[in-house]
N, C-alpha and C positions, 0 to 999 in steps of 0.2 A: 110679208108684212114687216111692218119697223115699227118700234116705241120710240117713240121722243119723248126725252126727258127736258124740259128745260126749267133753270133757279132765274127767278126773275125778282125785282125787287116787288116787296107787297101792293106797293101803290099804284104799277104796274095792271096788276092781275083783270081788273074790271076792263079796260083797254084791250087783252090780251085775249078773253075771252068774249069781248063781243066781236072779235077781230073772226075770230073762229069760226063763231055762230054763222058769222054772214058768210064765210066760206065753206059752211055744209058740215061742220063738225057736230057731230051731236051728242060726245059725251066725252068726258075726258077726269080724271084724276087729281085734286087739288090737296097740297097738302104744308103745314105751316112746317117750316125745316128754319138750322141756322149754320150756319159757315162763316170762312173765309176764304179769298184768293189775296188778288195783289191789293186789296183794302188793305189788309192785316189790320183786321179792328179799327180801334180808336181809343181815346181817353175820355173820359166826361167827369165833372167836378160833383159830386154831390156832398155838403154840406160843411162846405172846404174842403174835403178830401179826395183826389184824383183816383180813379181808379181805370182800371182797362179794361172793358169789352172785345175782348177775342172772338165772340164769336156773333155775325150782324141775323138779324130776320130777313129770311127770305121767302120764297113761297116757290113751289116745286109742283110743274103740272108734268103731266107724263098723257100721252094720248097711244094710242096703236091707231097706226095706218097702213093702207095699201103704199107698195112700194112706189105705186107711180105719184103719190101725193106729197111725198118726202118735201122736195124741194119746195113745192108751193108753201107747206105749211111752215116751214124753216123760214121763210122771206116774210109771213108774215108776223110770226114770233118775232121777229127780230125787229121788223119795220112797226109795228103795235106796243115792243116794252122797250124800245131806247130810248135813252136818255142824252148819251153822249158825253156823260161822268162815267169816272172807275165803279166798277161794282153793278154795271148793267144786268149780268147775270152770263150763265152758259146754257147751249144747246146739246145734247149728247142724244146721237142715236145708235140702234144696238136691231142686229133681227131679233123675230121673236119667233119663234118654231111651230108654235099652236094656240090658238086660242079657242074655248068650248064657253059657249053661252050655257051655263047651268040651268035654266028655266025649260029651255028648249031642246038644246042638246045642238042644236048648229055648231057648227065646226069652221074655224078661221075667218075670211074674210064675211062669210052670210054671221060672221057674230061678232063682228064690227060693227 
């Protein structure tokens, strides 16, 4: 089993997760997060005075999947939040060792 993690921009996310749905995902993770990468912020003027945002709003879904799903769900992440401006977002996957549905007690993939 794998987590995917992906930081997508927020406006993104509606896109991202009907993108999901139609590919059989049925639960996943969402969560409001802020960062940086090669943005590195910005400036914005509020009321003549310049100031710096260092850090942008993003939105962070994280799924667990079987390992043969990886790739398909990765293509579609990617092809559902681009933009093709800096700041699209990243993908990170990681194994995950066990997963236990607490309601039932299934174990790994039957609690996916």
């Amino acid at each position: 089993m794998k987590r995917v993690e992906a930081i997508i921009k927020p406006f993104k996310l509606e896109d991202v997760k009907d993108a999901l749905s139609e590919a059989g995902i049925t639960g996943m993770t969402v969560s409001d997060v802020k960062g940086y990468g090669r943005q590195q912020g910005h400036s914005e003027l509020y009321r003549g005075a310049e100031y710096v945002v260092d850090f942008l709003p993003k939105i962070k879904i994280e799924l667990v999947i079987a390992d043969d799903d990886v790739d398909n769900i990765i293509s579609i992440i990617t092809e559902s939040a681009k933009t093709g401006k800096i700041g699209d977002g990243k993908i990170f996957v990681s194994s995950v060792e066990k997963v236990v549905r607490i309601r039932t007690g299934e174990e790994d993939e039957e609690a996916i």
